[in-house]
C-alpha positions in Angstrom: -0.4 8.5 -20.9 -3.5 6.4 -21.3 -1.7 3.4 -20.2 -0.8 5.4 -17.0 -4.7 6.8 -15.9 -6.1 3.6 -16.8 -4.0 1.7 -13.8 -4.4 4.7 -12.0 -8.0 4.0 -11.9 -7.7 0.3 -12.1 -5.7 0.4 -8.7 -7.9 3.0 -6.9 -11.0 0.6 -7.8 -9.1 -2.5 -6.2 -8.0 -0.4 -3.2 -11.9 1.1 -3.1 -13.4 -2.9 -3.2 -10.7 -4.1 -0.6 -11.9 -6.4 2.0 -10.4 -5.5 5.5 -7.8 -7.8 6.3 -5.9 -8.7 9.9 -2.5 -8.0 10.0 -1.9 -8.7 13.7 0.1 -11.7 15.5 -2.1 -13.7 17.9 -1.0 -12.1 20.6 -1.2 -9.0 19.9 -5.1 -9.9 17.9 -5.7 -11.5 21.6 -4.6 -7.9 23.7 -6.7 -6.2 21.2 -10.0 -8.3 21.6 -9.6 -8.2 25.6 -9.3 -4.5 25.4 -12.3 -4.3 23.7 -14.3 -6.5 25.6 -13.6 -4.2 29.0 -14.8 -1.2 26.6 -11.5 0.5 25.4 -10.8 1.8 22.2 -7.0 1.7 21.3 -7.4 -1.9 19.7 -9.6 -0.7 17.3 -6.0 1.4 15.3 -3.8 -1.2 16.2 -5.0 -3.2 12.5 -4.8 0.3 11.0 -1.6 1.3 12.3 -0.1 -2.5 11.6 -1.6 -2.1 8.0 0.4 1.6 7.7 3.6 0.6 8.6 3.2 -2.6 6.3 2.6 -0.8 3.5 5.5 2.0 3.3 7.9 -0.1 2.4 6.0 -1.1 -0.9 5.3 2.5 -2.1 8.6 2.9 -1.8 10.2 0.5 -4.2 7.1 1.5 -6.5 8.7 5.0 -6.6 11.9 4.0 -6.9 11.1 1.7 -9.5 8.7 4.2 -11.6 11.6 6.5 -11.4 13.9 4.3 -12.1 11.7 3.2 -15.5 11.2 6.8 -16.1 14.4 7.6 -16.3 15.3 4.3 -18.5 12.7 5.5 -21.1 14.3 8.6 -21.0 17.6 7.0 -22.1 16.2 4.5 -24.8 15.0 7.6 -26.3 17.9 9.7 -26.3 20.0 6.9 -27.7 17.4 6.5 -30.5 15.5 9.3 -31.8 13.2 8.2 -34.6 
């Protein structure tokens, strides 16, 4: 259980000290920047948006994978109760 809260708060204090990233193609980077320029706002979620959909994925297989560890320990320990 210690294990688990302390990368718990290891990860929220590399996700709190992240540096913003660009996760757009050129072209779309270049749309975004000229829709600034003439004063609209909808480039500024496009990064955001690009960054969400990136990411699901991941947390995904890092539930399926906890569950799946979860459910191993489970096993080891049922098979060898000390």
């Amino acid at each position: 259980m210690k294990k688990i809260l302390l990368s718990a708060v290891f990860s929220f204090l590399l996700l709190g000290t992240a540096l913003p990233v660009s996760a757009q193609c050129s072209m779309c980077k270049r749309v975004a920047e000229s829709n600034m320029e003439n004063g609209e706002v909808r480039g500024k979620g496009l990064n955001t948006g690009i960054l969400y959909l990136m990411s699901v994925p991941y947390v995904m297989a890092g539930v399926v994978g906890y569950v799946w560890w979860k459910k191993r320990q489970a096993n080891k320990t049922a098979e060898n109760p000390e």
